[in-house]
N, CA, C and O of each residue as an XYZ file, in Angstrom:
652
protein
N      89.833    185.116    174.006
C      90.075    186.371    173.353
C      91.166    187.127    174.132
O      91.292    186.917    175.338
N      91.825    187.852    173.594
C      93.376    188.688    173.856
C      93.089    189.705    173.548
O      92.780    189.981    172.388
N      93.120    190.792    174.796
C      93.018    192.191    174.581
C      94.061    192.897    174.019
O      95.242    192.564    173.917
N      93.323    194.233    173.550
C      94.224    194.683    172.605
C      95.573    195.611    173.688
O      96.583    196.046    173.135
N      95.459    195.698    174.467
C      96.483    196.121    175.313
C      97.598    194.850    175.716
O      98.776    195.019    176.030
N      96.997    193.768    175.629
C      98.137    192.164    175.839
C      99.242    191.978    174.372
O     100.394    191.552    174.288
N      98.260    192.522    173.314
C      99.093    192.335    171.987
C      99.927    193.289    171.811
O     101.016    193.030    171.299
N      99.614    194.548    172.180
C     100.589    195.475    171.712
C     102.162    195.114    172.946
O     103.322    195.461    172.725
N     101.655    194.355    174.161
C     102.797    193.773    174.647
C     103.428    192.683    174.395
O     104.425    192.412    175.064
N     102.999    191.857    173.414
C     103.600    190.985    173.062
C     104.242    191.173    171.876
O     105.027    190.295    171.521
N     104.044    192.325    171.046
C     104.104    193.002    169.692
C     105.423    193.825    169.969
O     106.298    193.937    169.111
N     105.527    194.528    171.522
C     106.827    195.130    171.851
C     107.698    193.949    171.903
O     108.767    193.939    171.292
N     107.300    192.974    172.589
C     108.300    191.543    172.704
C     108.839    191.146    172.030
O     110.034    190.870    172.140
N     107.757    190.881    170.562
C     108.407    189.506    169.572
C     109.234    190.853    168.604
O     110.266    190.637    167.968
N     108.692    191.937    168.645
C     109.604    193.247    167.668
C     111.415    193.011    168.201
O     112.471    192.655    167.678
N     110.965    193.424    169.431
C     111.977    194.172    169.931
C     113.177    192.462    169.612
O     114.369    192.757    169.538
N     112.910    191.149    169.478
C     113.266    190.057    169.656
C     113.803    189.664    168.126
O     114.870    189.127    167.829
N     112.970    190.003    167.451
C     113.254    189.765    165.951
C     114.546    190.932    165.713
O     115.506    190.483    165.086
N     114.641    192.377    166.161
C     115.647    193.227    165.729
C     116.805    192.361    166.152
O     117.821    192.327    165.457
N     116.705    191.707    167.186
C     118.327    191.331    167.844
C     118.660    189.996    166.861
O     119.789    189.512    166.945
N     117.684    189.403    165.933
C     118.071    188.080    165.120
C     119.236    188.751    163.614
O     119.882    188.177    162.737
N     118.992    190.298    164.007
C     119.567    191.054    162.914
C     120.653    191.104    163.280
O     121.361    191.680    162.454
N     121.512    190.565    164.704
C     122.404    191.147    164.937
C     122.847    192.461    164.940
O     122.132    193.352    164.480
N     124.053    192.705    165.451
C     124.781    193.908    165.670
C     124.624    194.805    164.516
O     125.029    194.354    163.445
N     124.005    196.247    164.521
C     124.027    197.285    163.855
C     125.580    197.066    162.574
O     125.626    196.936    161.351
N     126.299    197.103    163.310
C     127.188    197.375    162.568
C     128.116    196.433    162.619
O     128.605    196.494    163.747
N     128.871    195.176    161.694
C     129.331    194.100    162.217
C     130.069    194.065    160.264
O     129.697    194.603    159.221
N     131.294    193.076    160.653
C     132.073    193.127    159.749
C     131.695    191.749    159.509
O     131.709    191.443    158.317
N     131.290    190.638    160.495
C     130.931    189.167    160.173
C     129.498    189.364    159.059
O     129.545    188.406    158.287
N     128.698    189.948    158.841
C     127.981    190.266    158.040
C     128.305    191.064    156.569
O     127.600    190.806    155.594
N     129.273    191.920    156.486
C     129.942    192.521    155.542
C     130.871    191.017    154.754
O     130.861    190.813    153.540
N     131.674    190.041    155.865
C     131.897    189.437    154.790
C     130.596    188.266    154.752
O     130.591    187.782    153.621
N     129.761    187.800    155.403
C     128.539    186.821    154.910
C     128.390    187.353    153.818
O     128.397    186.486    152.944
N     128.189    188.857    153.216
C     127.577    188.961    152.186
C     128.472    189.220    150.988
O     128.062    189.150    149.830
N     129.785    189.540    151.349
C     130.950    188.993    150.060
C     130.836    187.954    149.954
O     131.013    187.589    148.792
N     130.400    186.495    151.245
C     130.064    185.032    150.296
C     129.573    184.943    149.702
O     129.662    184.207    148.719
N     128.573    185.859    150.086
C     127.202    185.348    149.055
C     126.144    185.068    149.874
O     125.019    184.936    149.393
N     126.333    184.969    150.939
C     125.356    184.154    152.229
C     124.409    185.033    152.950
O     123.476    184.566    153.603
N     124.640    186.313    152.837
C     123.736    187.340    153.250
C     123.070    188.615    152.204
O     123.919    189.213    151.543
N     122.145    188.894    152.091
C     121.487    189.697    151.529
C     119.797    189.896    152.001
O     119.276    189.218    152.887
N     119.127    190.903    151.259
C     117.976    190.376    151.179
C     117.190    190.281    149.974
O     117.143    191.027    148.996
N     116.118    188.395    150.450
C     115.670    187.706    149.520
C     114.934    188.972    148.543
O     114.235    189.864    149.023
N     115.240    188.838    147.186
C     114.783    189.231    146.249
C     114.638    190.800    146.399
O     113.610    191.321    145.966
N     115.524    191.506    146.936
C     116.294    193.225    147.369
C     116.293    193.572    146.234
O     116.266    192.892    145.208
N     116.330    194.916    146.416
C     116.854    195.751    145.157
C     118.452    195.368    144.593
O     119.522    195.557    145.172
N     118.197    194.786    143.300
C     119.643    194.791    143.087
C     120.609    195.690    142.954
O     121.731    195.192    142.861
N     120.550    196.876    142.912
C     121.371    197.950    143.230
C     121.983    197.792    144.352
O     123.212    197.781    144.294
N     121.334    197.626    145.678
C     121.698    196.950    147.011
C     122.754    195.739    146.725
O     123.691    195.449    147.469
N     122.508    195.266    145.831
C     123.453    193.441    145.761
C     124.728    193.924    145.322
O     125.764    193.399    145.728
N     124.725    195.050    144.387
C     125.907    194.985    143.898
C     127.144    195.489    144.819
O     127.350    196.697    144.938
N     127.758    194.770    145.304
C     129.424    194.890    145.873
C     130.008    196.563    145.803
O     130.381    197.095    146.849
N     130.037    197.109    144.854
C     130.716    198.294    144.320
C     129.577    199.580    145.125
O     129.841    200.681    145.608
N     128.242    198.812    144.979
C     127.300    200.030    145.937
C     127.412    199.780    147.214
O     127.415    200.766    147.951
N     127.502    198.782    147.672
C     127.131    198.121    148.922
C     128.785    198.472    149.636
O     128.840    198.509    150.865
N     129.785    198.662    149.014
C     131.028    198.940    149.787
C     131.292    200.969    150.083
O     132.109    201.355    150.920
N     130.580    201.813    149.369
C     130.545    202.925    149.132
C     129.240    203.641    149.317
O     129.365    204.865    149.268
N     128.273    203.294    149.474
C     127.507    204.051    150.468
C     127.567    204.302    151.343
O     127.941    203.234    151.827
N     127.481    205.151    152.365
C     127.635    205.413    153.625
C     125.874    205.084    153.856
O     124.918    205.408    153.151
N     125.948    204.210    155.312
C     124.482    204.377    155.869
C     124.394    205.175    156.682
O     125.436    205.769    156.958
N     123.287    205.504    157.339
C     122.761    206.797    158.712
C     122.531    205.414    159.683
O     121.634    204.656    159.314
N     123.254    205.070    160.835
C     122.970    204.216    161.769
C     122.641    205.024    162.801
O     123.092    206.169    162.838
N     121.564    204.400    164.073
C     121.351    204.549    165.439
C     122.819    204.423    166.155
O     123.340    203.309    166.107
N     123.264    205.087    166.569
C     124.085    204.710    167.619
C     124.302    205.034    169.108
O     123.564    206.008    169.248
N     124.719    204.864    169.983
C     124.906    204.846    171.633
C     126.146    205.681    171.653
O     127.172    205.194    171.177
N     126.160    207.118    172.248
C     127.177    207.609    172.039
C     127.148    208.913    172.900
O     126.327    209.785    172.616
N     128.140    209.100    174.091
C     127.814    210.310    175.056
C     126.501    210.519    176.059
O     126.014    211.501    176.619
N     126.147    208.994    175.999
C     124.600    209.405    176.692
C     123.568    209.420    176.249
O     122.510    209.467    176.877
N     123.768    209.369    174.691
C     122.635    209.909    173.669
C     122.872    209.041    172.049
O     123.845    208.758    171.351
N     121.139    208.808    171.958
C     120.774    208.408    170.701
C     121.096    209.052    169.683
O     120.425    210.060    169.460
N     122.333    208.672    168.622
C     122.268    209.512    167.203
C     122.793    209.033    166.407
O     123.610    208.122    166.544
N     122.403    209.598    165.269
C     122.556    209.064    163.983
C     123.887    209.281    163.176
O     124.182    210.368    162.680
N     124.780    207.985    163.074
C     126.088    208.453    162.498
C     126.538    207.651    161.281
O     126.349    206.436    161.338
N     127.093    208.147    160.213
C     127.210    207.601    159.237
C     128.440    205.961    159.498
O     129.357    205.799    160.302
N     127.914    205.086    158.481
C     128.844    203.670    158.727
C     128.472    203.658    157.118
O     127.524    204.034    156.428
N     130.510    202.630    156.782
C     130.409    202.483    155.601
C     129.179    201.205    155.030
O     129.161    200.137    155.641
N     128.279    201.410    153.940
C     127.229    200.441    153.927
C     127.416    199.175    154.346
O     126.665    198.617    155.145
N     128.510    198.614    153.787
C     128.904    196.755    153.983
C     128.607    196.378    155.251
O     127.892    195.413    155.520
N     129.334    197.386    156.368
C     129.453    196.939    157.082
C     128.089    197.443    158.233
O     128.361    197.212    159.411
N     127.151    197.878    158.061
C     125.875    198.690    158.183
C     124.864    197.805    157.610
O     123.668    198.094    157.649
N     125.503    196.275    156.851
C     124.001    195.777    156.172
C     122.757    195.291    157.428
O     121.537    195.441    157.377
N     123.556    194.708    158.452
C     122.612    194.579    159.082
C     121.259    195.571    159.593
O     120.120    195.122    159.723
N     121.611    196.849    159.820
C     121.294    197.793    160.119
C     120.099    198.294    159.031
O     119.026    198.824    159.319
N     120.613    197.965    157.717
C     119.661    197.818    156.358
C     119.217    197.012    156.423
O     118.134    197.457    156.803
N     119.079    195.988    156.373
C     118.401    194.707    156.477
C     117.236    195.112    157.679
O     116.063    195.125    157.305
N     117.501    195.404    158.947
C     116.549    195.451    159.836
C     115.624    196.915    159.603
O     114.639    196.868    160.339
N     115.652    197.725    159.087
C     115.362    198.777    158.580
C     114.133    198.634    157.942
O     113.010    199.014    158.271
N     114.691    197.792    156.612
C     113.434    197.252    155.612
C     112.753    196.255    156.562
O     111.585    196.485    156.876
N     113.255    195.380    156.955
C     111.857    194.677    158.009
C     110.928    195.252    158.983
O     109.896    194.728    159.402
N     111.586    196.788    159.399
C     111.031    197.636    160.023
C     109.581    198.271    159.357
O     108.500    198.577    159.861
N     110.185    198.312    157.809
C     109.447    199.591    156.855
C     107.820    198.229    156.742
O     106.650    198.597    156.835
N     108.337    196.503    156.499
C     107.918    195.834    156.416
C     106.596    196.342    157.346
O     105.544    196.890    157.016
N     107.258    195.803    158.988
C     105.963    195.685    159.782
C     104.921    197.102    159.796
O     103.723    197.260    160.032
N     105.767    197.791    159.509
C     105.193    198.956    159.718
C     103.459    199.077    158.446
O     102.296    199.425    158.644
N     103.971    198.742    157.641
C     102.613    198.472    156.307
C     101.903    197.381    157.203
O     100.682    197.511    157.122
N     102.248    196.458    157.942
C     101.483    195.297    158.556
C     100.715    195.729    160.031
O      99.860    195.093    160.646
N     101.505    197.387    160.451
C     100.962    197.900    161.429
C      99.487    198.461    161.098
O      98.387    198.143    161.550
N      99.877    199.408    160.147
C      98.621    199.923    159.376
C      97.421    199.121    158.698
O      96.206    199.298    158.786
N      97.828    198.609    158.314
C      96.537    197.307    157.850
C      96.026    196.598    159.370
O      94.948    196.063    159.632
N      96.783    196.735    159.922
C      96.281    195.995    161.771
C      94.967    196.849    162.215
O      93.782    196.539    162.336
N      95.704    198.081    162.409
C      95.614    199.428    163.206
C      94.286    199.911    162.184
O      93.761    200.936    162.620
N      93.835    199.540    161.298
C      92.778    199.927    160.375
C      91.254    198.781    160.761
O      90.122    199.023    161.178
N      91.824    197.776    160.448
C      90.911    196.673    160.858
C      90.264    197.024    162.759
O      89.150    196.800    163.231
N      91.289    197.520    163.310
C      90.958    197.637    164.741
C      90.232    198.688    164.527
O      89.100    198.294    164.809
N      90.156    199.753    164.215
C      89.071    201.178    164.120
C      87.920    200.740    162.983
O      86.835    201.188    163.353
N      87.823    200.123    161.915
C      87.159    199.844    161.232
C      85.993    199.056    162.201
O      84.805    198.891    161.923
N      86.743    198.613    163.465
C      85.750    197.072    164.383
C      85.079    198.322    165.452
O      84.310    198.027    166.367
N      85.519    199.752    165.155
C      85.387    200.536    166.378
C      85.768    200.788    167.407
O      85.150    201.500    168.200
N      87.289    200.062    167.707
C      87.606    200.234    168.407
C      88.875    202.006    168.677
O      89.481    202.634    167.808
N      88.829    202.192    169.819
C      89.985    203.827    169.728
C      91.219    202.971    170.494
O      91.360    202.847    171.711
N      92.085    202.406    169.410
C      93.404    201.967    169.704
C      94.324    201.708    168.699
O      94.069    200.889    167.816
N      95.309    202.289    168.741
C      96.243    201.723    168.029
C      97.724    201.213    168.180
O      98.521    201.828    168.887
N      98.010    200.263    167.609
C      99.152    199.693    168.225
C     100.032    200.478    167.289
O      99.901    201.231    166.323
N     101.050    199.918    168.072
C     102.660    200.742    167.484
C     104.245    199.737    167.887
O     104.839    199.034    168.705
N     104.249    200.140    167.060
C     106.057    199.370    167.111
C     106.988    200.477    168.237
O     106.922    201.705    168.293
N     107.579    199.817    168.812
C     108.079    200.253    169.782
C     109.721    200.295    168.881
O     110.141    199.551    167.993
N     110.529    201.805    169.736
C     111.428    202.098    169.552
C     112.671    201.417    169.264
O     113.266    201.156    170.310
N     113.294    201.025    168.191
C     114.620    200.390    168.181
C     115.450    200.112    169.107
O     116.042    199.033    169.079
N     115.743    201.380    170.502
C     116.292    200.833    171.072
C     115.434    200.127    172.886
O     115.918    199.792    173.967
N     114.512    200.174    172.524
C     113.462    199.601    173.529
C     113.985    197.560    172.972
O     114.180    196.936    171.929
N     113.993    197.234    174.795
C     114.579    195.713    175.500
C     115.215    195.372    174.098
O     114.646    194.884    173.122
N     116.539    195.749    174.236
C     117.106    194.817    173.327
C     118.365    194.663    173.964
O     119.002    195.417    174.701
N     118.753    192.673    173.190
C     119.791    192.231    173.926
C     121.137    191.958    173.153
O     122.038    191.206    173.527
N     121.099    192.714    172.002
C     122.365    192.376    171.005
C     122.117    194.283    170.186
O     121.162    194.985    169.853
N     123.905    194.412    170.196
C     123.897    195.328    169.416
C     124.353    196.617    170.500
O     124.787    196.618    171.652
N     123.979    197.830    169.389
C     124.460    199.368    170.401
C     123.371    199.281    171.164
O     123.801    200.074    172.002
N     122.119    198.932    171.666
C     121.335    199.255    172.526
C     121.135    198.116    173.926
O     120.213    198.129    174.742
N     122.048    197.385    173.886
C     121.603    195.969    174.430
C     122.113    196.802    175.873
O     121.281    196.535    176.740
N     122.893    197.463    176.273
C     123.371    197.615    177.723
C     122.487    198.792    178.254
O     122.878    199.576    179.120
N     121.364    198.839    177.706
C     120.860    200.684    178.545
C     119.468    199.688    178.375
O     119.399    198.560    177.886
N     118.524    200.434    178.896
C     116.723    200.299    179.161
C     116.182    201.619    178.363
O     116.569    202.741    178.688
N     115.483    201.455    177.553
C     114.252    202.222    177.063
C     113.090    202.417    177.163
O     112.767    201.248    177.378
N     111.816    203.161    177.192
C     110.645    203.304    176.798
C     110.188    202.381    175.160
O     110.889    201.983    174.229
N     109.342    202.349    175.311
C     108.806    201.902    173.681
C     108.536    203.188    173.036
O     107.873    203.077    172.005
N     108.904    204.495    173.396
C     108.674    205.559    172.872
C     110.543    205.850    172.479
O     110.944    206.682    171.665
N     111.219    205.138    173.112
C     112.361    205.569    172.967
C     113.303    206.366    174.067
O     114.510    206.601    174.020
N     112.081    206.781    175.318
C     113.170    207.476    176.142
C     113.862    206.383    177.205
O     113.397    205.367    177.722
N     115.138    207.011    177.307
C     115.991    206.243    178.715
C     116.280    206.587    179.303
O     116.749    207.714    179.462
N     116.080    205.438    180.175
C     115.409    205.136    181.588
C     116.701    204.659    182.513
O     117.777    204.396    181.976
N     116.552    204.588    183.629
C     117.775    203.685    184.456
C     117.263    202.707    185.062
O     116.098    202.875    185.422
N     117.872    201.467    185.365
C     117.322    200.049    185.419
C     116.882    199.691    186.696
O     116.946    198.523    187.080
N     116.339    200.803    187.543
C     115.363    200.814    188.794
C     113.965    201.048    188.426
O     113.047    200.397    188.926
N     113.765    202.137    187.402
C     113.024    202.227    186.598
C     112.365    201.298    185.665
O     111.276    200.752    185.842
N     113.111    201.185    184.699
C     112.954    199.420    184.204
C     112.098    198.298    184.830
O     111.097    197.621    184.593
N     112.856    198.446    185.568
C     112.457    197.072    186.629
C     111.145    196.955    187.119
O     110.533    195.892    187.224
N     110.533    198.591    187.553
C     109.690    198.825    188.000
C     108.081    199.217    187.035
O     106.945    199.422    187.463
N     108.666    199.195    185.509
C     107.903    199.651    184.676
C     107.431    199.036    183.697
O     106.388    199.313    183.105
N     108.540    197.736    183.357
C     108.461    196.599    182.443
C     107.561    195.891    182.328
O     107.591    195.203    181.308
N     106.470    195.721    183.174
C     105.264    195.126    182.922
C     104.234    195.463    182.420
O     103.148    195.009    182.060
N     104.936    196.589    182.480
C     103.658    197.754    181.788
C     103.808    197.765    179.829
O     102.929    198.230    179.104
N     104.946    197.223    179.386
C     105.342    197.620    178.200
C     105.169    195.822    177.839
O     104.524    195.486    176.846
N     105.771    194.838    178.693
C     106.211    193.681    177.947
C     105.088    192.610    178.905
O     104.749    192.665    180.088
N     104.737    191.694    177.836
C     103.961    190.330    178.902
C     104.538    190.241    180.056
O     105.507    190.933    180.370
N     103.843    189.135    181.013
C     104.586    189.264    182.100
C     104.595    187.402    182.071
O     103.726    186.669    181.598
N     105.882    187.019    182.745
C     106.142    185.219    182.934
C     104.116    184.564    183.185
O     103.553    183.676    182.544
N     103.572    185.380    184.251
C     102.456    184.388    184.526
C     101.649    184.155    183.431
O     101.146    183.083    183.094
N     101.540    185.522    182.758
C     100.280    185.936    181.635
C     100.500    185.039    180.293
O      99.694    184.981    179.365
N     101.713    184.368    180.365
C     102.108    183.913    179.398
C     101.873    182.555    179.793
O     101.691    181.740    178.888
N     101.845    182.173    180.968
C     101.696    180.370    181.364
C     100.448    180.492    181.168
O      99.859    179.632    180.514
N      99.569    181.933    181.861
C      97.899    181.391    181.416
C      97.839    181.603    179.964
O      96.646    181.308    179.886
N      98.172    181.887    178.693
C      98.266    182.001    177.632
C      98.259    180.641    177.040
O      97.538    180.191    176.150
N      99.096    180.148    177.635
C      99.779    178.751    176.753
C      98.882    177.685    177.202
O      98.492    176.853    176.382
N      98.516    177.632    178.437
C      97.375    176.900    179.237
C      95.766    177.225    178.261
O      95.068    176.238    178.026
N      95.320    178.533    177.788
C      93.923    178.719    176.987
C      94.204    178.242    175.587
O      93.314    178.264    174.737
């Protein structure tokens, strides 16, 4: 059995791991994947598919800028990634709640949570700074010193794979 304090660290892990498969927030190699044809998402709103919306929306992106987290508009195309990881966000988040229900329903007082976008990530505007899973940043003495507290640790994971 896996306590519920081991999952919500492995839950910061495989999150924070899956955002970076989204690639870069904002990337033009994705703007044209999806003029091939090669990027979208499976079975999206087609309003989203169409070219003429998808080049003229402006999105609200996270960005790294002066020190500080904020939100700045990017033309959509080139922002799909950023959409794309968004809705997988909105995804886990319904998969949090159905979690986080079953766990209080068992009696237990815990709930897990998705950790901050820009918490351990290694691709994109957040990959060069350290975060909290709440979102605040940190400097990488800190980090260093705190990371076990948020993410598995190498041993916990050999005895893992070993049970």
């Amino acid at each position: 059995m896996i306590d519920l304090p081991t999952i919500q660290k492995k839950l910061n892990l495989h999150y924070s791991l899956s955002l970076d498969l989204f690639g870069s927030e904002v990337s033009t190699n994705a703007a044209n994947a999806f003029n091939a044809g090669i990027k979208g998402r499976y079975h999206g709103d087609p309003d989203r598919g169409r070219p003429s919306a998808a080049r003229t929306a402006p999105i609200r992106c996270s960005s790294w800028s002066n020190g500080e987290i904020k939100r700045v508009d990017e033309p959509a195309l080139t922002a799909l990634n950023m959409r794309l990881r968004d809705d997988y966000t909105q995804d886990c988040v319904k998969g949090m709640l159905r979690w986080n229900k079953i766990i209080s329903t068992a009696g237990y007082h815990f709930k897990l949570t998705l950790p901050n976008v820009a918490f351990h990530r290694q691709i994109g505007e957040f990959r060069d700074m350290h975060a909290t899973p709440d979102g605040v940043l940190i400097d990488d003495a800190t980090w260093n010193k705190r990371k076990g507290e948020w993410l598995p640790s190498t041993a916990r994971r050999r005895l893992h794979r070993l049970a």
